[in-house]
SERO-4910 file (N, C-alpha, C, O; in steps of 0.05 Angstrom, whole numbers):
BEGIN
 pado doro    nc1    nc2    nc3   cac1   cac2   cac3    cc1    cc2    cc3    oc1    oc2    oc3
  Unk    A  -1174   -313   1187  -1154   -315   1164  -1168   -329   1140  -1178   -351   1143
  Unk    A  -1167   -317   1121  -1174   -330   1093  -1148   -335   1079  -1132   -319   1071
  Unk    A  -1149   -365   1078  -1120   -381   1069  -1122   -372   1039  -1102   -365   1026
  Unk    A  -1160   -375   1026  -1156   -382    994  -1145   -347    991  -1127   -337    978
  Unk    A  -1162   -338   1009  -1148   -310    985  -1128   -292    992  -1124   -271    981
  Unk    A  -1113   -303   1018  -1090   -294   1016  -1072   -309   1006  -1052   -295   1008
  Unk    A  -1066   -326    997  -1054   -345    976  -1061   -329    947  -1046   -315    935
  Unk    A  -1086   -336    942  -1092   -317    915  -1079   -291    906  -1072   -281    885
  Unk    A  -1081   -285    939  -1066   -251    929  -1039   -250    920  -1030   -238    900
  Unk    A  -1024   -265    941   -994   -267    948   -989   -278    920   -971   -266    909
  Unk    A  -1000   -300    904   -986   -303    872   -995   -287    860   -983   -288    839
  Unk    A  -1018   -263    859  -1020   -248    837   -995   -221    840   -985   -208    821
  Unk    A   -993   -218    863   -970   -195    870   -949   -210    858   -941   -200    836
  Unk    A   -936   -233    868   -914   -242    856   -909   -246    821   -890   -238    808
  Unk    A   -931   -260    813   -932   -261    784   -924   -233    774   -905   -229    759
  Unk    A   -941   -212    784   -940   -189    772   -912   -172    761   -910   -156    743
  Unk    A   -892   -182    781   -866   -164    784   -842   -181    767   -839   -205    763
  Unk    A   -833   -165    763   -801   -177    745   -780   -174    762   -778   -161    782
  Unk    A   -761   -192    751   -733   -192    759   -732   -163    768   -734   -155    792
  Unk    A   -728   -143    737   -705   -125    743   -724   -100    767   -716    -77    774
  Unk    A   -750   -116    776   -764    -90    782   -756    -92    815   -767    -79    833
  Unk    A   -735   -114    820   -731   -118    857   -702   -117    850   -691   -120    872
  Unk    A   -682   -115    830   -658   -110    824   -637   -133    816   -612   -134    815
  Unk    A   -665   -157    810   -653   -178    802   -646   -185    780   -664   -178    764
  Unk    A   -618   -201    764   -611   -200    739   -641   -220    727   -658   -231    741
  Unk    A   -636   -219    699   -657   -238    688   -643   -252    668   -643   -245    644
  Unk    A   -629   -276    678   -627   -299    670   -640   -324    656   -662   -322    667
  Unk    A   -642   -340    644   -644   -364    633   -671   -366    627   -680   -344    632
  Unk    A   -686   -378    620   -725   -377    607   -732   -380    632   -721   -390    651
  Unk    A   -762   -363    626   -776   -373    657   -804   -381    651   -819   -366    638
  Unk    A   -811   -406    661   -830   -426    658   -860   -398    666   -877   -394    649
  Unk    A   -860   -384    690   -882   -373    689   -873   -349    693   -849   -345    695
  Unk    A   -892   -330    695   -897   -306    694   -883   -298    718   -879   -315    735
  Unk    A   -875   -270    722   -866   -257    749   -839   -273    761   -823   -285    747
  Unk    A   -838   -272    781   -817   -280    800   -830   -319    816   -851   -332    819
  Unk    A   -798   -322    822   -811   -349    823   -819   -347    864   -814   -327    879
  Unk    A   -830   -372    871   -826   -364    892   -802   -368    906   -805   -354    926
  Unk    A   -781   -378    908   -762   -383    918   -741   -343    926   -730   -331    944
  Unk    A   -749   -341    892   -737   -310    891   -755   -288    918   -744   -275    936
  Unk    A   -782   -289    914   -797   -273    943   -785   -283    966   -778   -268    985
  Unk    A   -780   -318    965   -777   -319    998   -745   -305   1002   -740   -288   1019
  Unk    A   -730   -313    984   -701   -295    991   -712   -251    998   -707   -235   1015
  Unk    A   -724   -253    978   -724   -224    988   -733   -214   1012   -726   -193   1022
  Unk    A   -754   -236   1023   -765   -229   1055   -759   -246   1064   -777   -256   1078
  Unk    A   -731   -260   1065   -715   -268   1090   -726   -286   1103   -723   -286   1127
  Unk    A   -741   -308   1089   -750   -334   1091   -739   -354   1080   -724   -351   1062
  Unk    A   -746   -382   1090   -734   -401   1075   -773   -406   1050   -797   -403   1055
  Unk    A   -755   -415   1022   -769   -425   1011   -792   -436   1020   -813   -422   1023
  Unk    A   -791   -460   1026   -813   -475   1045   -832   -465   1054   -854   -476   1051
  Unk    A   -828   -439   1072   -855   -432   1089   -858   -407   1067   -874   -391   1077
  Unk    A   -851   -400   1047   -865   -381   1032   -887   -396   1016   -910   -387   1014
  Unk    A   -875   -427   1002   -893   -438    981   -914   -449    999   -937   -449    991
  Unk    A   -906   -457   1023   -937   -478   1042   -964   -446   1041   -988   -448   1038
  Unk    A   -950   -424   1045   -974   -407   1048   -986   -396   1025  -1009   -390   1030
  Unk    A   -979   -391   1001   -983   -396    976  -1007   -420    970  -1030   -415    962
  Unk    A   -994   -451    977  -1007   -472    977  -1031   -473   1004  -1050   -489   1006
  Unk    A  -1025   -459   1019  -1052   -458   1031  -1049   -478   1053  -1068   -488   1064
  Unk    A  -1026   -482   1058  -1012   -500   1078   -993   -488   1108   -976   -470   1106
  Unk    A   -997   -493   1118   -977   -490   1146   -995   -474   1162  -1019   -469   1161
  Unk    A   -975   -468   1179   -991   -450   1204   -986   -418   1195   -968   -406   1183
  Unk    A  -1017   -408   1210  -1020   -370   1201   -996   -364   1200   -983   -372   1219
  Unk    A   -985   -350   1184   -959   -331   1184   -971   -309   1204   -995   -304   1207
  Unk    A   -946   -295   1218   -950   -280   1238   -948   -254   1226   -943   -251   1202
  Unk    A   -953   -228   1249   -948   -200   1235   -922   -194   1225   -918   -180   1205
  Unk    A   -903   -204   1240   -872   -197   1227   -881   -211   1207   -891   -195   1190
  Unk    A   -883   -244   1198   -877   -246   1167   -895   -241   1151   -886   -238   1129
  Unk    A   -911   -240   1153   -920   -215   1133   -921   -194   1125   -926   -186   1102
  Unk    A   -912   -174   1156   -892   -151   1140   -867   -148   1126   -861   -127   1117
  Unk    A   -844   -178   1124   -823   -188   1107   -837   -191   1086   -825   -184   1065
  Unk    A   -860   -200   1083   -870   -206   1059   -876   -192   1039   -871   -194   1015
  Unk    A   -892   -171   1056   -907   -146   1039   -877   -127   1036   -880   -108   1021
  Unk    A   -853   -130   1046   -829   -108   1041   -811   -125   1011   -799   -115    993
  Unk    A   -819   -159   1021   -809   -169    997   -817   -167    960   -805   -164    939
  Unk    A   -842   -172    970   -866   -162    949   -876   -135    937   -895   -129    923
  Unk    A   -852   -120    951   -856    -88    945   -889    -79    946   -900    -66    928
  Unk    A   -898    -86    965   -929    -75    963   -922    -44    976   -902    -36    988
  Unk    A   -950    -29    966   -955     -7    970   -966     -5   1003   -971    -27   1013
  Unk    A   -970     13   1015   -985     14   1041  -1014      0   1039  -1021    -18   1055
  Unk    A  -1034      9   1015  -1053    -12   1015  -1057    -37   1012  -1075    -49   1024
  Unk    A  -1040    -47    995  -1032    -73    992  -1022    -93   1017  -1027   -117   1021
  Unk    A  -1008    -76   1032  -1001    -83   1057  -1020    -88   1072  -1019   -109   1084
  Unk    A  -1038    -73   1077  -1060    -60   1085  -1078    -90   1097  -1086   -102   1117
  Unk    A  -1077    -89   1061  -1105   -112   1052  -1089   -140   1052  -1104   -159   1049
  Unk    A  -1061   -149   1055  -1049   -173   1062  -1060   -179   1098  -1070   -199   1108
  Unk    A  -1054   -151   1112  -1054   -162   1131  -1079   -164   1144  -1080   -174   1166
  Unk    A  -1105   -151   1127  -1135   -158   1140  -1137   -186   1124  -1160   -193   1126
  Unk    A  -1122   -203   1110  -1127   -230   1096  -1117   -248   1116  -1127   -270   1121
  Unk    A  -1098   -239   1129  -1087   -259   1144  -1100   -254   1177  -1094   -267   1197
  Unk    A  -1115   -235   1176  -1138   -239   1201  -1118   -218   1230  -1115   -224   1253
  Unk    A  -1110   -198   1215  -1096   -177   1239  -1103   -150   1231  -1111   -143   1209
  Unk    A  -1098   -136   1252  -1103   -105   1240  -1088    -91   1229  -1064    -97   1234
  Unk    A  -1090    -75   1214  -1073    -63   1198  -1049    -52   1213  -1059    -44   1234
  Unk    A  -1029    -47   1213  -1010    -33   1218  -1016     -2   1221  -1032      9   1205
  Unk    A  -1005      9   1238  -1002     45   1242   -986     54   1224   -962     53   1224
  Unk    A  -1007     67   1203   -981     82   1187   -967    106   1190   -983    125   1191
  Unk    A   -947    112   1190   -932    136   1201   -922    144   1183   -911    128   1167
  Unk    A   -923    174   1177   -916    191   1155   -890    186   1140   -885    192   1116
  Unk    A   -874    172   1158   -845    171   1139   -828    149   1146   -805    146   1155
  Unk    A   -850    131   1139   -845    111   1139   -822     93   1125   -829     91   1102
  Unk    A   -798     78   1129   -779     61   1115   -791     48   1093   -775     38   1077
  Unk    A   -811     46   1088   -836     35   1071   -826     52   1046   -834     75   1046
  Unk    A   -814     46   1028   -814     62   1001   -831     55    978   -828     34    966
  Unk    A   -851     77    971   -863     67    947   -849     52    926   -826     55    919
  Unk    A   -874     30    914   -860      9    898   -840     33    879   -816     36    879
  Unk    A   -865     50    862   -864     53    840   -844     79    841   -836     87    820
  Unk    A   -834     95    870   -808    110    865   -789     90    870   -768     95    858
  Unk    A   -788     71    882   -769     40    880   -758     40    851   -737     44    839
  Unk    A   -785     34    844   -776     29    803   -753     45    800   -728     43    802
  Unk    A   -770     63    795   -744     92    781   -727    100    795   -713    118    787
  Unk    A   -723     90    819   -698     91    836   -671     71    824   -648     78    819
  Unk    A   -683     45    822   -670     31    803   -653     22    788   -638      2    786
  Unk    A   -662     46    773   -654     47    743   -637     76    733   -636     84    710
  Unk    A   -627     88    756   -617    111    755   -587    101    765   -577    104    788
  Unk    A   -574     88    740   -541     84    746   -519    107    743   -499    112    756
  Unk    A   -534    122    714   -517    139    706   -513    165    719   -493    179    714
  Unk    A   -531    174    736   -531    196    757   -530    196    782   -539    175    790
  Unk    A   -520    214    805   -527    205    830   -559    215    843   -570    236    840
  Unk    A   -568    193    857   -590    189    863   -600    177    887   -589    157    895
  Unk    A   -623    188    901   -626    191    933   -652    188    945   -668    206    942
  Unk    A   -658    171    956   -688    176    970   -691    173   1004   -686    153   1018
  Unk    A   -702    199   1012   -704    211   1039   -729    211   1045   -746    218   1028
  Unk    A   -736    204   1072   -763    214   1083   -754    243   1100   -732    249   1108
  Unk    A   -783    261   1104   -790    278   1110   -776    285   1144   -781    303   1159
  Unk    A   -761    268   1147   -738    274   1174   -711    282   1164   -694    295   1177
  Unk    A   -708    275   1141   -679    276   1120   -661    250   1127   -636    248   1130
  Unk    A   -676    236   1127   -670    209   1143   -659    194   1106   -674    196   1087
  Unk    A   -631    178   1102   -638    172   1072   -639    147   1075   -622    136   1088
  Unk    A   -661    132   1063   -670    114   1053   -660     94   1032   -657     69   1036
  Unk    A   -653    107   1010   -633     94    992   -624    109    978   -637    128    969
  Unk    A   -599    103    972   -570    115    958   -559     98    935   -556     73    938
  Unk    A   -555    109    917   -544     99    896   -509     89    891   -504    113    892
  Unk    A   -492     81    888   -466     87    889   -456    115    876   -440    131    885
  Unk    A   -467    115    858   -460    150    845   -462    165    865   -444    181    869
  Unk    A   -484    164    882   -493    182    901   -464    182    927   -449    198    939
  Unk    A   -470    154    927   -449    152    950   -417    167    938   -403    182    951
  Unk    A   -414    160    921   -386    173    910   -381    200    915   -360    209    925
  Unk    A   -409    219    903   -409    247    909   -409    251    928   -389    263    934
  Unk    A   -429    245    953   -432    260    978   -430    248   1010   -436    258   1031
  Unk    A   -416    210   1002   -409    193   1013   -438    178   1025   -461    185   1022
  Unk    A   -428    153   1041   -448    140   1042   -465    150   1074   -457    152   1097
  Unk    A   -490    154   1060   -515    167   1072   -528    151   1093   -539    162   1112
  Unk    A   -527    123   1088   -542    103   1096   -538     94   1120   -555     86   1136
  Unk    A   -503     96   1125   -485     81   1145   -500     97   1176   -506     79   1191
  Unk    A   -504    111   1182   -511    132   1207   -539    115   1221   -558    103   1211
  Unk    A   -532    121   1244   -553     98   1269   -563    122   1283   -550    143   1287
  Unk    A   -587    117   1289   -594    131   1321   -608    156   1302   -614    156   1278
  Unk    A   -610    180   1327   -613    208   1307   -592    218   1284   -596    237   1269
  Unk    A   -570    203   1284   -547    215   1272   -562    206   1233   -554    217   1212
  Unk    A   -584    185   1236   -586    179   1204   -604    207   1195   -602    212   1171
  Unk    A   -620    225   1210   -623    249   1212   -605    276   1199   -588    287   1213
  Unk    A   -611    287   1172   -587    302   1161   -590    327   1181   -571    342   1185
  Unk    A   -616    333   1194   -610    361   1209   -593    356   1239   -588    374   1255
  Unk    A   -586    332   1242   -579    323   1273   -557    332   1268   -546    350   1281
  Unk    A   -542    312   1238   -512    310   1231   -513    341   1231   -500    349   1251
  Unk    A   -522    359   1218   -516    381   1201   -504    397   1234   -482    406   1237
  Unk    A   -522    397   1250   -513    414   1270   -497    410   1297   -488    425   1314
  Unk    A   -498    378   1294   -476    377   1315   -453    356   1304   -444    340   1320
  Unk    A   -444    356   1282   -422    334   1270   -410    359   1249   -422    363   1227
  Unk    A   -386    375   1256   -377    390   1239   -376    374   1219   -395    380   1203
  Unk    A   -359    351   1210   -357    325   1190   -378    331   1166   -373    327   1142
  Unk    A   -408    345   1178   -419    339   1171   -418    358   1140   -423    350   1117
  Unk    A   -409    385   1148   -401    404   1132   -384    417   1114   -385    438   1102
  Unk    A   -364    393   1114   -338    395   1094   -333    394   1067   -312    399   1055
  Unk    A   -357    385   1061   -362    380   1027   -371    407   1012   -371    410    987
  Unk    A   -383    432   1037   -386    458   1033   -374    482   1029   -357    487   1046
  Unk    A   -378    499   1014   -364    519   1023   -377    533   1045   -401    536   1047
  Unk    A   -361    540   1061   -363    558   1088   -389    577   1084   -411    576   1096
  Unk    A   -379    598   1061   -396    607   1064   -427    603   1053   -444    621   1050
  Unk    A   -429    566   1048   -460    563   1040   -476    558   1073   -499    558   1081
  Unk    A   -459    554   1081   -467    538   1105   -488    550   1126   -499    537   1144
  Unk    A   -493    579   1122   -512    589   1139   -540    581   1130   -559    574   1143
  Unk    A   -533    586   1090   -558    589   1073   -563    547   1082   -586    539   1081
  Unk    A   -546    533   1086   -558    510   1084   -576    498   1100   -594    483   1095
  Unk    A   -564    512   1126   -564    512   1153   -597    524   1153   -614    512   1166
  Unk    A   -600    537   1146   -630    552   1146   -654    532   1123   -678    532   1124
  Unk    A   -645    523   1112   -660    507   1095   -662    474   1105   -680    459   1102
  Unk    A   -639    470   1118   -647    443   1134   -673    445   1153   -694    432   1154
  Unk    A   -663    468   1169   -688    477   1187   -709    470   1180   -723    452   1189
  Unk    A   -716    490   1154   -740    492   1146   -751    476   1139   -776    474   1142
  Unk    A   -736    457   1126   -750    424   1114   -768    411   1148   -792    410   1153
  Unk    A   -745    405   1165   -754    405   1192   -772    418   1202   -779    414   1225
  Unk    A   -779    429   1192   -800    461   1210   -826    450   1199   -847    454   1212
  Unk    A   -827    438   1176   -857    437   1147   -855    409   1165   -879    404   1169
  Unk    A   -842    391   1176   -843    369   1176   -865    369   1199   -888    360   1200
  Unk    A   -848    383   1218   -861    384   1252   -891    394   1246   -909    380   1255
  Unk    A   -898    418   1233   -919    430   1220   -944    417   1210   -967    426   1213
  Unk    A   -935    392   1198   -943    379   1184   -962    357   1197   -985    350   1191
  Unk    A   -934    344   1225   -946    333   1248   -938    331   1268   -925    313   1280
  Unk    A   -950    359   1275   -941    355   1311   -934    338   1327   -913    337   1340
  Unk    A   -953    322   1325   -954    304   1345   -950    276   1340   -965    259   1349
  Unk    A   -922    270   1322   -898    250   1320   -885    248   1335   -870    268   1337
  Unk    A   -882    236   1347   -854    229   1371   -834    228   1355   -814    239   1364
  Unk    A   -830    218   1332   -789    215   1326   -787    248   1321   -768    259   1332
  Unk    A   -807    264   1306   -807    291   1299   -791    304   1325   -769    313   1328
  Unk    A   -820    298   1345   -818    325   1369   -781    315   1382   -762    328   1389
  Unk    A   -788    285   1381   -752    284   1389   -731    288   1374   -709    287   1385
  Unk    A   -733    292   1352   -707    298   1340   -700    335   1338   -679    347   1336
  Unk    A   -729    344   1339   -737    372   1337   -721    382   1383   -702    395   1392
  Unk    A   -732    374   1389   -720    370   1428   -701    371   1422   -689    392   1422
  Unk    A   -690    349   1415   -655    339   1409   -635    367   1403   -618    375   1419
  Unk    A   -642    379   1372   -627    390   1369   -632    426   1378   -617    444   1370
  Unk    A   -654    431   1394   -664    454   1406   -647    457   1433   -640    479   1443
  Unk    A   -641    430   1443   -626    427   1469   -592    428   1458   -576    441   1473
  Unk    A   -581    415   1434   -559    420   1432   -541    439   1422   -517    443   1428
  Unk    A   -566    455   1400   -542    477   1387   -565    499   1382   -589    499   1376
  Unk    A   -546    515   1388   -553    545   1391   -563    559   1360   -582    574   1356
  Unk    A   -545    548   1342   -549    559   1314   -579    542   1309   -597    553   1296
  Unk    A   -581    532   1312   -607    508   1302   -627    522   1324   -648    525   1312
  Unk    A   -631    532   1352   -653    546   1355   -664    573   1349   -687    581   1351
  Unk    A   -638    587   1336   -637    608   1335   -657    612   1302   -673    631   1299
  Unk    A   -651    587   1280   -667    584   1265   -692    579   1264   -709    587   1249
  Unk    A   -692    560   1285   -718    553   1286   -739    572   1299   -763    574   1292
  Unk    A   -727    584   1316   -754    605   1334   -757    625   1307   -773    640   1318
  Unk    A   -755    630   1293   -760    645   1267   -779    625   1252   -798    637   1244
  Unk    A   -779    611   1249   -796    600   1237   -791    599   1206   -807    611   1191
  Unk    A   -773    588   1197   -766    588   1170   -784    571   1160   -791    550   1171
  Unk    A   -794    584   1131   -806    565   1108   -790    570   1080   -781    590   1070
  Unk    A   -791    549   1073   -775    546   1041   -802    535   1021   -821    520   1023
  Unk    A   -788    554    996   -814    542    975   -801    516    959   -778    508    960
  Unk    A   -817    508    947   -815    484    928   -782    490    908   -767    471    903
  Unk    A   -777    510    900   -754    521    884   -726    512    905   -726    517    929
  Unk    A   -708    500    896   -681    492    906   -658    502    900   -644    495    881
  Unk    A   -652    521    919   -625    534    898   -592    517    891   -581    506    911
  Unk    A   -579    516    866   -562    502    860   -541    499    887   -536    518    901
  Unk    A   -530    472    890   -513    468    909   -488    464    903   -482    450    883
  Unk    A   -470    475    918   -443    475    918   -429    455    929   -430    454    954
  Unk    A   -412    433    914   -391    416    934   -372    422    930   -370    432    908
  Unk    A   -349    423    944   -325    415    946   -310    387    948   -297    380    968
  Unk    A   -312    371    924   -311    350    931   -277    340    932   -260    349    916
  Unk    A   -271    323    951   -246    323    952   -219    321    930   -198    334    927
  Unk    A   -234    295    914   -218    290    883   -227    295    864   -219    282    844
  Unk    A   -248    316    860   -253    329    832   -252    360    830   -248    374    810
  Unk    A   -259    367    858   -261    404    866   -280    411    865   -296    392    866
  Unk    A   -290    431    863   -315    450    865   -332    438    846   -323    429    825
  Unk    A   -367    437    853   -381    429    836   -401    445    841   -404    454    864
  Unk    A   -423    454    814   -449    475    824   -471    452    813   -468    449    789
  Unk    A   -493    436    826   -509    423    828   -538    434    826   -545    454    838
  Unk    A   -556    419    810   -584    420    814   -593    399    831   -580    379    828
  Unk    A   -609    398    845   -623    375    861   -654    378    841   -668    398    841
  Unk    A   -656    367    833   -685    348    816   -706    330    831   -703    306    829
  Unk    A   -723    338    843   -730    326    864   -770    311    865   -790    325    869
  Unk    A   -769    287    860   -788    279    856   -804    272    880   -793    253    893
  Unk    A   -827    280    891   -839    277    912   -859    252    921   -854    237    902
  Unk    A   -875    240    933   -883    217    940   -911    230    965   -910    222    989
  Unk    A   -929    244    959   -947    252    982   -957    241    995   -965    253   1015
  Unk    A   -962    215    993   -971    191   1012   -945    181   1030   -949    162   1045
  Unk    A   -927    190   1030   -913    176   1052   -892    194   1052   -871    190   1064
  Unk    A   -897    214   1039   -879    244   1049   -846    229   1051   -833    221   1071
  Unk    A   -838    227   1013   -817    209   1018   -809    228    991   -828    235    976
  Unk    A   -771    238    982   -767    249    957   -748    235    950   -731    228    966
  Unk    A   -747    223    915   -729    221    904   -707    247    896   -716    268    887
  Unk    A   -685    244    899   -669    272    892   -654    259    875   -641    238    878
  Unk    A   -656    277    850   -621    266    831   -606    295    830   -616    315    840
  Unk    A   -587    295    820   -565    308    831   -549    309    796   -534    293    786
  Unk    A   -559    336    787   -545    346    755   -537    365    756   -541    383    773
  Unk    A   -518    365    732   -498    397    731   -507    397    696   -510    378    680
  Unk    A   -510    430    692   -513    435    665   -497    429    648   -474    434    652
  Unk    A   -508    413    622   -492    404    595   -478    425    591   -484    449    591
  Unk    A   -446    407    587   -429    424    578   -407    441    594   -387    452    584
  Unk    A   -417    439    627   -402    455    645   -380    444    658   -376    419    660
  Unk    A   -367    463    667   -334    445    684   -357    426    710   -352    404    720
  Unk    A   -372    436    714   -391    408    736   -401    391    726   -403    370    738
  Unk    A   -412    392    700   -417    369    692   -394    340    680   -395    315    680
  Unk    A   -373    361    671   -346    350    666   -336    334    696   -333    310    699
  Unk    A   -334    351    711   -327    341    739   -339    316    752   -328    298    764
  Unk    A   -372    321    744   -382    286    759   -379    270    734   -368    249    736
  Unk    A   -386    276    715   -374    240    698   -344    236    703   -337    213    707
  Unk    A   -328    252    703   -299    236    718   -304    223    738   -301    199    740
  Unk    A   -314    242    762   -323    230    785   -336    196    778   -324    177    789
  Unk    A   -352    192    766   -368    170    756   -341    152    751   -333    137    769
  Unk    A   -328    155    730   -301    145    716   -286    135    742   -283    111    749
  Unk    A   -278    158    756   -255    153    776   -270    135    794   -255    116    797
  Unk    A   -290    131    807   -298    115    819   -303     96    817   -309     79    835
  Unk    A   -301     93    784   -297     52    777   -276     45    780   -273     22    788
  Unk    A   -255     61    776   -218     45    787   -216     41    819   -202     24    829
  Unk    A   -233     62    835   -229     60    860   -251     27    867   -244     20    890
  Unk    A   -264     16    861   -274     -9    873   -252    -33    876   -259    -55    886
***
């Protein structure tokens, strides 16, 4: 373990970042640059104390959990992570394609996206983070445990999962969930959450093998989506979808053309959902 320069590092990461870039307001003057430390140890779920002694080059080695609190507090990147944890004298972590790990910098622009609804999923359809807009439109994403946080698990065995659809999108959706699933497995075989969630729903529903032994591929192009949403009605949607190739992770926002009864429809939506809090 090198105390000086993982101390060194850990304030230049912290200096570096702002309030609003971890979602914190920015209040009253601030004596130095970046975030203080008190603000890091809240974000990785430490007390004060043992964030500043390691900083100061004081206490005992932080272990692999806190340093991975650390590096999630500090919004590091996978290399950053990487290189915290060969400072503190361990091996790097196994990185896995779709990983809970969200890039800082789709973090950023995740953010800062109040006025639209907005979504970030890894390459299982697993969502990551949700916006309230988001949540308003297509409810909350996040809440689901087990395979169920999985949108192809829900899709094929939780009718629930389908009601925001019209009936008849549901085959075309149904075939494009697959396919996302299909590029995933493709991509890497030899994932265990893949091959089990891919097992999972081969063993439970008939419509989901019947897609899959076909072998569906979808191109980069997204065709507009249809909701039925309960208190505004029918909506025709673009998904806008920003990609992340290192950790096979998409931001999606969610627009209707200027000017249209859908675009009319989600700013009420927006509206109506500030009286409902």
């Amino acid at each position: 373990m090198d105390r000086a320069e993982l101390a060194d590092f850990l304030r230049t990461r912290r200096e570096a970042l702002q309030p609003e870039d971890v979602g914190l307001p920015r209040t009253g003057r601030r004596r130095t640059a970046g975030l203080r430390r008190e603000e890091i140890a809240a974000l990785s779920s430490m007390s004060s104390d043992y964030y500043s002694r390691i900083e100061q080059q004081r206490g005992p080695r932080p272990s692999e959990q806190m340093l991975a609190a650390i590096a999630h507090g500090l919004r590091l990147s996978l290399d950053e992570r990487d290189h915290l944890f060969r400072l503190g004298g361990y091996a790097t972590p196994l990185r896995v394609s779709r990983s809970d790990h969200i890039n800082p910098g789709m973090l950023a622009i995740f953010q800062r996206m109040e006025d639209t609804p907005a979504q970030i999923m890894n390459h299982l359809g697993e969502t990551l983070a949700q916006n309230r807009f988001s949540a308003l439109l297509i409810g909350d994403q996040t809440r689901h445990t087990g395979m169920a946080r999985a949108l192809a698990y829900r899709w094929f065995t939780d009718p629930a999962e389908r009601q925001l659809f019209p009936a008849e999108d549901h085959p075309g959706n149904g075939r494009t969930i697959t396919a996302q699933l299909h590029g995933a497995h493709t991509r890497d075989p030899a994932n265990p959450r893949v091959s089990a969630l891919v097992g999972a729903l081969l063993e439970s529903s008939e419509e989901f093998a019947e897609i899959w032994n076909e072998h569906p591929v979808i191109g980069p192009y997204c065709a507009p989506k249809r909701i039925n949403h309960p208190q505004v009605g029918s909506m025709e949607l673009h998904g806008q979808s920003l990609i992340d190739p290192d950790q096979s992770q998409i931001l999606t926002v969610f627009t209707a053309s200027p000017g249209s009864e859908s675009h009319n429809k989600l700013q009420f939506l927006s509206v109506l959902g500030g009286h409902l809090v």
